[in-house]
PDB file of N, H, CA, C and O in Angstrom:
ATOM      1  N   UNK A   1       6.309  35.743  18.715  1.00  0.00           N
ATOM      2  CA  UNK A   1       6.600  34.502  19.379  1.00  0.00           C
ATOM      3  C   UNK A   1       7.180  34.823  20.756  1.00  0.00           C
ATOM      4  O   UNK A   1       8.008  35.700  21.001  1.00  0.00           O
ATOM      5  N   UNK A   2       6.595  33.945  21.641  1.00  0.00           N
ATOM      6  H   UNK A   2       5.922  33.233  21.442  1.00  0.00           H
ATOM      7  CA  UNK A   2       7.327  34.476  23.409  1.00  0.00           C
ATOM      8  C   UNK A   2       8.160  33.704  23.637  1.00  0.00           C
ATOM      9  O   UNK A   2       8.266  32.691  22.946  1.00  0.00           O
ATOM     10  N   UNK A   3       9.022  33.972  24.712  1.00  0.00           N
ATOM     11  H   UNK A   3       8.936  34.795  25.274  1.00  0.00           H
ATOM     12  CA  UNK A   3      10.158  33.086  25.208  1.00  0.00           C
ATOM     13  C   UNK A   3       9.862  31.742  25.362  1.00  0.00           C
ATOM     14  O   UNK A   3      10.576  30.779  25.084  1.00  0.00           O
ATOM     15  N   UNK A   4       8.255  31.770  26.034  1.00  0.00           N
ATOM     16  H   UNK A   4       7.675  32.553  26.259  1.00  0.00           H
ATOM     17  CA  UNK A   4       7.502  29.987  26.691  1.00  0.00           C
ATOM     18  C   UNK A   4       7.695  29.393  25.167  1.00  0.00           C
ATOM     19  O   UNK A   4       8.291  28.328  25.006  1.00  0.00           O
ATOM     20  N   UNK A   5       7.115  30.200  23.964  1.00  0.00           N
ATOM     21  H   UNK A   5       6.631  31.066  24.095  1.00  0.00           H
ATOM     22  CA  UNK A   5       6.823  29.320  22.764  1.00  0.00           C
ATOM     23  C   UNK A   5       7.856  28.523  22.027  1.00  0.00           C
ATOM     24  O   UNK A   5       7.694  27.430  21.485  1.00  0.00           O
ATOM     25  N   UNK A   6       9.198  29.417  22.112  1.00  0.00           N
ATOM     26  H   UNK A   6       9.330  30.305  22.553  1.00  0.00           H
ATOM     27  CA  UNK A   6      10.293  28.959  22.122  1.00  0.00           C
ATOM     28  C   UNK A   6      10.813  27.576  23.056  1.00  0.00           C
ATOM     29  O   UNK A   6      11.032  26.565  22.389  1.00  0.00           O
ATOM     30  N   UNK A   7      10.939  27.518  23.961  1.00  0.00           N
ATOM     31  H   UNK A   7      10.761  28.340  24.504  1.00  0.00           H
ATOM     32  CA  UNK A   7      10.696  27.226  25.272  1.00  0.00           C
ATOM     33  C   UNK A   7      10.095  25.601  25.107  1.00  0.00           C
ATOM     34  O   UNK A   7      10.569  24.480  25.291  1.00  0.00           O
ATOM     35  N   UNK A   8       8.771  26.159  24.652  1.00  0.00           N
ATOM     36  H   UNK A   8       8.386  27.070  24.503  1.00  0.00           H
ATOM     37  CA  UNK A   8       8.098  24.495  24.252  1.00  0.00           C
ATOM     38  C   UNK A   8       8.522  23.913  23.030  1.00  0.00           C
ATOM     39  O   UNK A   8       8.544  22.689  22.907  1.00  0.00           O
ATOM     40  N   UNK A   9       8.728  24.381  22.471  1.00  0.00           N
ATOM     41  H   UNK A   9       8.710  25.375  22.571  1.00  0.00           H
ATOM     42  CA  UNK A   9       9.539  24.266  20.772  1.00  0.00           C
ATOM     43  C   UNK A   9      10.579  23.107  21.457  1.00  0.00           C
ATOM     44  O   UNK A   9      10.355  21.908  21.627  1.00  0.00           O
ATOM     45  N   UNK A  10      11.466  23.681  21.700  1.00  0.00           N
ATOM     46  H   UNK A  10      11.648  24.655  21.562  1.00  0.00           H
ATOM     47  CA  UNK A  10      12.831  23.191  22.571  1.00  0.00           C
ATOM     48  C   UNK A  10      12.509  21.672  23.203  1.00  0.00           C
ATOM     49  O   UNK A  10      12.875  20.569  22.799  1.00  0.00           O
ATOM     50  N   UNK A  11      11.799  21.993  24.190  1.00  0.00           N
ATOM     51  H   UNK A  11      11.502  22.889  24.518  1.00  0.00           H
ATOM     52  CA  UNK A  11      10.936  21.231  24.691  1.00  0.00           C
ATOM     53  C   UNK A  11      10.354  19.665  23.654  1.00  0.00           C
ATOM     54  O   UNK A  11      10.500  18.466  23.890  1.00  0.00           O
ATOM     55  N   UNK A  12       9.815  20.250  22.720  1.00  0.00           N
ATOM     56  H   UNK A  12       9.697  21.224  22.528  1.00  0.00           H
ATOM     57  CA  UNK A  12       8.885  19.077  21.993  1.00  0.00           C
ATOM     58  C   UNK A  12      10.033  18.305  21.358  1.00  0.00           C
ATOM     59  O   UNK A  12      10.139  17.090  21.524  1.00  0.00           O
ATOM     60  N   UNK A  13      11.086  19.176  20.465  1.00  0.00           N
ATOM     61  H   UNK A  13      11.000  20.163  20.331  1.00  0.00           H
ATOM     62  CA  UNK A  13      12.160  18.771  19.976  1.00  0.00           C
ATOM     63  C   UNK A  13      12.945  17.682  20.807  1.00  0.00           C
ATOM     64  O   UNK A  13      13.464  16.625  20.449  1.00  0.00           O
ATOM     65  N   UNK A  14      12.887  18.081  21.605  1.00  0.00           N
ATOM     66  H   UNK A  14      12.465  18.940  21.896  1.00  0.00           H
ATOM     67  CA  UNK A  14      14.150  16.977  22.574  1.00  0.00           C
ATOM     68  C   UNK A  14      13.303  15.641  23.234  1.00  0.00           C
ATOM     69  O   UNK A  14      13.957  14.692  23.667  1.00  0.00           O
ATOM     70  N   UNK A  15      12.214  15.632  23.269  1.00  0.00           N
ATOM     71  H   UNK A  15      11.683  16.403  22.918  1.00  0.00           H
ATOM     72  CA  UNK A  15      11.095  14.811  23.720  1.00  0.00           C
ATOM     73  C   UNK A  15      11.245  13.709  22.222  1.00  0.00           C
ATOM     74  O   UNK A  15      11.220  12.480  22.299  1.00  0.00           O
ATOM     75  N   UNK A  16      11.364  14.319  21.217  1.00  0.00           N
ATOM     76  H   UNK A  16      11.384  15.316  21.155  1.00  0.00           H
ATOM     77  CA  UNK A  16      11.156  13.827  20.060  1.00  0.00           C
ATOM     78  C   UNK A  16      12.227  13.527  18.979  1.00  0.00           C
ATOM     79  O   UNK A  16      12.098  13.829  17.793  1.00  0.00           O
ATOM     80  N   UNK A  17      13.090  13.022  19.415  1.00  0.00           N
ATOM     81  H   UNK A  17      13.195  12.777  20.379  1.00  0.00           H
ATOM     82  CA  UNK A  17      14.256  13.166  18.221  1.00  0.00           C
ATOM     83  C   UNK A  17      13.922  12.329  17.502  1.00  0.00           C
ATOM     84  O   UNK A  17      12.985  11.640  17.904  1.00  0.00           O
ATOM     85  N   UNK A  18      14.463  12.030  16.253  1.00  0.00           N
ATOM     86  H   UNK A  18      15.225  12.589  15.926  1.00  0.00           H
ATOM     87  CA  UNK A  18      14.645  11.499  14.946  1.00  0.00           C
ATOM     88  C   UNK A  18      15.186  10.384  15.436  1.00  0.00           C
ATOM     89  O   UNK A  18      15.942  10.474  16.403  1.00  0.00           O
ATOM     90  N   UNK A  19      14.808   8.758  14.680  1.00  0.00           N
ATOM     91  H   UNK A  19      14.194   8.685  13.894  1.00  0.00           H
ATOM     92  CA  UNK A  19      15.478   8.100  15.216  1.00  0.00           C
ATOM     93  C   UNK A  19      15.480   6.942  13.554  1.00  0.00           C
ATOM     94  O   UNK A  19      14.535   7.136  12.789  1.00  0.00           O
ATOM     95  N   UNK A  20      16.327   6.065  13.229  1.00  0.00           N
ATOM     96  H   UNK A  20      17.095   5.908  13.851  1.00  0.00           H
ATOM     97  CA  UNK A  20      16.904   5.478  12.363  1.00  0.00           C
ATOM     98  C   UNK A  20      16.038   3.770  12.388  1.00  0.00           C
ATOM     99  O   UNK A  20      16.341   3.052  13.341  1.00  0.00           O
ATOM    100  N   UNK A  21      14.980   3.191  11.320  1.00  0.00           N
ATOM    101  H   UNK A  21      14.734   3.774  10.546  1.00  0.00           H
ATOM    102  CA  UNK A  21      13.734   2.322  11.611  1.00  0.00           C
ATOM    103  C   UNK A  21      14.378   1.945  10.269  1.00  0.00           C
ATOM    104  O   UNK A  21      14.900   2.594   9.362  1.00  0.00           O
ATOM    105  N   UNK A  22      14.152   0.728  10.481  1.00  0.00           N
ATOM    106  H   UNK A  22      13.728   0.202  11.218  1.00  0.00           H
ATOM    107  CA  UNK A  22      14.633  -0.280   9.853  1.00  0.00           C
ATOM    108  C   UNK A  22      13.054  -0.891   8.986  1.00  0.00           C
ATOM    109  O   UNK A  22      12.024  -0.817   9.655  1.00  0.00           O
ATOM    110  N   UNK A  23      12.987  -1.266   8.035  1.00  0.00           N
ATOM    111  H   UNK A  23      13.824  -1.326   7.491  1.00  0.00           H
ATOM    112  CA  UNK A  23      11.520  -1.978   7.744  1.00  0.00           C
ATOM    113  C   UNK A  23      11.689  -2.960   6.395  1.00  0.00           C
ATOM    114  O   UNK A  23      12.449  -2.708   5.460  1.00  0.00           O
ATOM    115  N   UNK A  24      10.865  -4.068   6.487  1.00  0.00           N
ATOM    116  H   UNK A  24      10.247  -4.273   7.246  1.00  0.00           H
ATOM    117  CA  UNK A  24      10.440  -4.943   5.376  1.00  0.00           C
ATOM    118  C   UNK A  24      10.481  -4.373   4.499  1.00  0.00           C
ATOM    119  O   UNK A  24      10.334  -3.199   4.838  1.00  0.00           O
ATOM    120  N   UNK A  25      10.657  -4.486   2.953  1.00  0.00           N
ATOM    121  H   UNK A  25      10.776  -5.440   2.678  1.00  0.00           H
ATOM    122  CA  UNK A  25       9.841  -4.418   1.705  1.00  0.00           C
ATOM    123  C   UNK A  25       9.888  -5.783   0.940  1.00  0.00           C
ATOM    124  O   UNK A  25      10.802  -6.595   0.802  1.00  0.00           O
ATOM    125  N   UNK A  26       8.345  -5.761   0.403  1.00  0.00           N
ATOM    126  H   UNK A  26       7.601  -5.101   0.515  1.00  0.00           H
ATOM    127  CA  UNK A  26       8.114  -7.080  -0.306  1.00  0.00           C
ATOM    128  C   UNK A  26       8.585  -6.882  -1.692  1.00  0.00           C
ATOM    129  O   UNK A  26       9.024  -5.806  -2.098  1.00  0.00           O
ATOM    130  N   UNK A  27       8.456  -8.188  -2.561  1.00  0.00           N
ATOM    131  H   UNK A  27       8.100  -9.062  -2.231  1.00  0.00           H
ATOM    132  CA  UNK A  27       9.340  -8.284  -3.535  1.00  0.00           C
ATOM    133  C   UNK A  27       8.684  -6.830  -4.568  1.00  0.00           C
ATOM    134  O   UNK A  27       9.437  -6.003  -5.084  1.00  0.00           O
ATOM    135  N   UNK A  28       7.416  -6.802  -4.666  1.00  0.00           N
ATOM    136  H   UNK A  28       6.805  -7.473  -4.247  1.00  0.00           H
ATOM    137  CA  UNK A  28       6.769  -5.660  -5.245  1.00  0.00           C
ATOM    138  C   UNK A  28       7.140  -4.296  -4.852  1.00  0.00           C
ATOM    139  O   UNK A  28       6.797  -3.432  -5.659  1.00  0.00           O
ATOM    140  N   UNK A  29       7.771  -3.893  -3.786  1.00  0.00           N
ATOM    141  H   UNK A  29       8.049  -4.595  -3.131  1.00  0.00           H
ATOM    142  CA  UNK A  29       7.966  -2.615  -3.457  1.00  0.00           C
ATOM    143  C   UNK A  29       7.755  -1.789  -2.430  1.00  0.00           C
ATOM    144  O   UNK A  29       8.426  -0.878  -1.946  1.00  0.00           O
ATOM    145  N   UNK A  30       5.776  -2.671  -1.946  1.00  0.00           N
ATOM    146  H   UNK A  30       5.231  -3.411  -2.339  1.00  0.00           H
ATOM    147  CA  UNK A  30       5.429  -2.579  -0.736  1.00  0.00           C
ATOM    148  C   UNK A  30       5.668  -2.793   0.590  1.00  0.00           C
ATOM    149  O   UNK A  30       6.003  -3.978   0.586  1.00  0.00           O
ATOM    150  N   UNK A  31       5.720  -2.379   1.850  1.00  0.00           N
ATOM    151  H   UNK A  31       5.448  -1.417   1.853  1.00  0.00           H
ATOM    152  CA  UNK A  31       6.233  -2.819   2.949  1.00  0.00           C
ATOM    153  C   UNK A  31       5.435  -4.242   3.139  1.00  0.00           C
ATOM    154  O   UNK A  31       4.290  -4.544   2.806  1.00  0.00           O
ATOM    155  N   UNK A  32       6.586  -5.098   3.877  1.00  0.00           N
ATOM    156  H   UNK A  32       7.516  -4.852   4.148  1.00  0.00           H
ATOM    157  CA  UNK A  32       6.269  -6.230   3.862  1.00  0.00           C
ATOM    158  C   UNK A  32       5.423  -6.137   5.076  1.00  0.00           C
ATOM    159  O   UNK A  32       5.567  -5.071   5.674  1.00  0.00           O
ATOM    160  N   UNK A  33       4.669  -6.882   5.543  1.00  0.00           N
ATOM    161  H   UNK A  33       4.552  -7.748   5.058  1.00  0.00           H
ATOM    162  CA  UNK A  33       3.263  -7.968   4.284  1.00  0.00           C
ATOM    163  C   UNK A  33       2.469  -6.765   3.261  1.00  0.00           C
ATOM    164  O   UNK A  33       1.738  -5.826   3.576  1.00  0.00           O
ATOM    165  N   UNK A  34       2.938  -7.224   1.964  1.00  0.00           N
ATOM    166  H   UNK A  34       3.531  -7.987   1.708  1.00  0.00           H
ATOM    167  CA  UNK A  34       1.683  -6.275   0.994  1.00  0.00           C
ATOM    168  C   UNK A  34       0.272  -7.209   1.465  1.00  0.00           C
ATOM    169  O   UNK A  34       0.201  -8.267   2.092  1.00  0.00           O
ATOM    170  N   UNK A  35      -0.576  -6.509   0.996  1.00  0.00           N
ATOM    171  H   UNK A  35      -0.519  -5.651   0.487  1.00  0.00           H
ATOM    172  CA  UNK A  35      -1.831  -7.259   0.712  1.00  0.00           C
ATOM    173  C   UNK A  35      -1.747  -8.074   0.108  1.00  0.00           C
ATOM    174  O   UNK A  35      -1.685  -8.764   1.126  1.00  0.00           O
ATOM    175  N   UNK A  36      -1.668  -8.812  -0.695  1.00  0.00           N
ATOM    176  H   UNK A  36      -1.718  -8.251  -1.521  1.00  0.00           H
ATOM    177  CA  UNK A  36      -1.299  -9.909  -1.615  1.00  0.00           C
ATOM    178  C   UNK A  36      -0.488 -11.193  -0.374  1.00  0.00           C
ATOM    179  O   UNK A  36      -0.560 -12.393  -0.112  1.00  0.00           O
ATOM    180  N   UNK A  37      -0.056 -10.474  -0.112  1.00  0.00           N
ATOM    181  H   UNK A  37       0.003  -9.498  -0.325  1.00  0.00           H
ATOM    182  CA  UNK A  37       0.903 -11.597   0.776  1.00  0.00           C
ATOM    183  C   UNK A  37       0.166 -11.744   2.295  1.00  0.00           C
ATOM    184  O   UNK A  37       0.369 -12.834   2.829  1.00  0.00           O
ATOM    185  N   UNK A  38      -0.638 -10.812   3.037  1.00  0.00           N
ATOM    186  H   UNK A  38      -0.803  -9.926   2.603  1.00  0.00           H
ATOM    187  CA  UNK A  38      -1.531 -11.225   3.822  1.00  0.00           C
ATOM    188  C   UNK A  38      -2.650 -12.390   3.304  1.00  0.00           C
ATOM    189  O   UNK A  38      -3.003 -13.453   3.816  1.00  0.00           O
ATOM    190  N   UNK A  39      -3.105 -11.597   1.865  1.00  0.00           N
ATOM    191  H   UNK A  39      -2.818 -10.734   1.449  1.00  0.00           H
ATOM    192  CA  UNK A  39      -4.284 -12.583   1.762  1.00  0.00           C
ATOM    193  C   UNK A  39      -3.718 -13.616   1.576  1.00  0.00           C
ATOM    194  O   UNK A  39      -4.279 -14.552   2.144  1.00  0.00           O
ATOM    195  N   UNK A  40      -2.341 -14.030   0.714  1.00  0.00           N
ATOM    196  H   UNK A  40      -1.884 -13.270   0.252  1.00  0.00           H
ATOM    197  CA  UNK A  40      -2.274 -15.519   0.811  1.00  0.00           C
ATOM    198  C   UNK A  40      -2.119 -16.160   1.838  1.00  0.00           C
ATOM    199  O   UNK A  40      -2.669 -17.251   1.992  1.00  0.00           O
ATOM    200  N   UNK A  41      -1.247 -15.546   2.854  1.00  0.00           N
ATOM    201  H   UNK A  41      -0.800 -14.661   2.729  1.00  0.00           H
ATOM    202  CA  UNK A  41      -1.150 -16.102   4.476  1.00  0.00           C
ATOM    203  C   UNK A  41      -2.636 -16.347   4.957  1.00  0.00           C
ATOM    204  O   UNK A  41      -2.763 -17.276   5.755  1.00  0.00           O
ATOM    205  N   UNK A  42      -3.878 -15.600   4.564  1.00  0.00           N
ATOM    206  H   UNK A  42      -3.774 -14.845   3.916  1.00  0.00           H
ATOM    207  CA  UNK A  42      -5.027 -16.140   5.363  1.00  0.00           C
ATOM    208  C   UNK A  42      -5.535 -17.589   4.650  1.00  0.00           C
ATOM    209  O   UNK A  42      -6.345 -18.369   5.152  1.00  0.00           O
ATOM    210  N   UNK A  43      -4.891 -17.738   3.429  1.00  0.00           N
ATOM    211  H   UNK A  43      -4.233 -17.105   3.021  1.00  0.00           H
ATOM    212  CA  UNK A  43      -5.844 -18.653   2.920  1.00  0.00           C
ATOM    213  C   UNK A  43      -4.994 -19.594   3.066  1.00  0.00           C
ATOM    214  O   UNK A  43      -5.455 -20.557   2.452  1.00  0.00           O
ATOM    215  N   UNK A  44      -4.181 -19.819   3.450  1.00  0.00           N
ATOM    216  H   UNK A  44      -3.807 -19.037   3.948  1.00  0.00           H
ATOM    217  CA  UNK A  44      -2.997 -20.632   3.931  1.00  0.00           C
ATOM    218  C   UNK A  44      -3.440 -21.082   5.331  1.00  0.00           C
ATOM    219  O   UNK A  44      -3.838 -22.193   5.679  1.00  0.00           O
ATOM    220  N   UNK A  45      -3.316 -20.215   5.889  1.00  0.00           N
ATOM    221  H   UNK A  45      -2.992 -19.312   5.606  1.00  0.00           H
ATOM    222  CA  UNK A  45      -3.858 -20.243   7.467  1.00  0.00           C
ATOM    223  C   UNK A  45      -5.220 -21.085   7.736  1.00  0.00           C
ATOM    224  O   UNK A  45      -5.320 -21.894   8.659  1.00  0.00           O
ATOM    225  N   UNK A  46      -5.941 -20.880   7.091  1.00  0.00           N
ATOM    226  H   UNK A  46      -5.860 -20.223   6.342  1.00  0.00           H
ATOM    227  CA  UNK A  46      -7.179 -21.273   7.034  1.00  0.00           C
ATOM    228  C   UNK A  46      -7.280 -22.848   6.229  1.00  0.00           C
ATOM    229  O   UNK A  46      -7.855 -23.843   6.671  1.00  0.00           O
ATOM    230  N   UNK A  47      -6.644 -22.740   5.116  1.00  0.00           N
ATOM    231  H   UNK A  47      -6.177 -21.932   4.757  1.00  0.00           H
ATOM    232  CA  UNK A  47      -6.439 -24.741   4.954  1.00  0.00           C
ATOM    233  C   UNK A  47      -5.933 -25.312   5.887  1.00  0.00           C
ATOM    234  O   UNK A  47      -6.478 -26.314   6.350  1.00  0.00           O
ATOM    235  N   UNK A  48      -4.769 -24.823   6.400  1.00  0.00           N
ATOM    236  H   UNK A  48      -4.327 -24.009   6.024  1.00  0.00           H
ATOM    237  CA  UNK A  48      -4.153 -25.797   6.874  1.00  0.00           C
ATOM    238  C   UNK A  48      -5.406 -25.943   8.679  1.00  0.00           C
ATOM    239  O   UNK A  48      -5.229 -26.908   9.422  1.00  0.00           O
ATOM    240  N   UNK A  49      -6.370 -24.991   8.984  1.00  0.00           N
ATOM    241  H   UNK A  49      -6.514 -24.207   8.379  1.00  0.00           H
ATOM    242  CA  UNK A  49      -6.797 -25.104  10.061  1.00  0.00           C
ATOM    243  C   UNK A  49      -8.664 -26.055   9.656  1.00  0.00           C
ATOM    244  O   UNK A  49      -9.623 -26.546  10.252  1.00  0.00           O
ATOM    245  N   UNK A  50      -8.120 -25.773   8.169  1.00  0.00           N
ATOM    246  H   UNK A  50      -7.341 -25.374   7.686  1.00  0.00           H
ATOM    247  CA  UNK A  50      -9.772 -26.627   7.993  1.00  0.00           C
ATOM    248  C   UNK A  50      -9.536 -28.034   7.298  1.00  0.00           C
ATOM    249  O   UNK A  50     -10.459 -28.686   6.808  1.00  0.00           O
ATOM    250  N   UNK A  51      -8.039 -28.490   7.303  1.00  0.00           N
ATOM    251  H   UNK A  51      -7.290 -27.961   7.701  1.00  0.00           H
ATOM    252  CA  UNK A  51      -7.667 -29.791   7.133  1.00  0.00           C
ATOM    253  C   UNK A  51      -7.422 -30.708   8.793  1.00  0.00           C
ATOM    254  O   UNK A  51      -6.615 -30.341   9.648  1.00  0.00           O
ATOM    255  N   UNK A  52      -8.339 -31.930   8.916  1.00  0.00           N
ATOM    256  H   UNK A  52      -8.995 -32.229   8.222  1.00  0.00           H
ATOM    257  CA  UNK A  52      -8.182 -32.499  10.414  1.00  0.00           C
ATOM    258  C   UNK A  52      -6.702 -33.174  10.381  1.00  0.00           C
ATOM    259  O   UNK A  52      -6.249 -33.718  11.389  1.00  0.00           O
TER     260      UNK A  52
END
C-alpha cells in the first residue's frame, strides 16, 4: 500500500462520514409506504379522481 493510497483512504473517509437518518416503519415492519399501503393510496387516489 503507498502513501497516495493511504492518502485517498483518508480522503474518501472524511468526504464521507457516517451520519444519523431517521426513517418511517409501517405497522408491518416495512419502511413506510410498504407496498400494501402504496397500492391502497393508488386506489384511493384514483376514486377519489374518477368521482366528478
Amino acid at each position: 500500500m503507498s502513501r497516495q493510497d493511504l492518502d485517498d483512504a483518508d480522503d474518501i473517509l472524511f468526504a464521507h462520514p457516517p451520519r444519523k437518518v431517521t426513517r418511517w416503519l409501517c405497522g408491518c415492519g416495512e419502511d413506510y409506504p410498504c407496498p400494501d399501503v402504496r397500492f391502497a393510496q393508488l386506489v384511493r387516489h384514483a376514486s377519489v379522481r374518477a368521482t366528478p
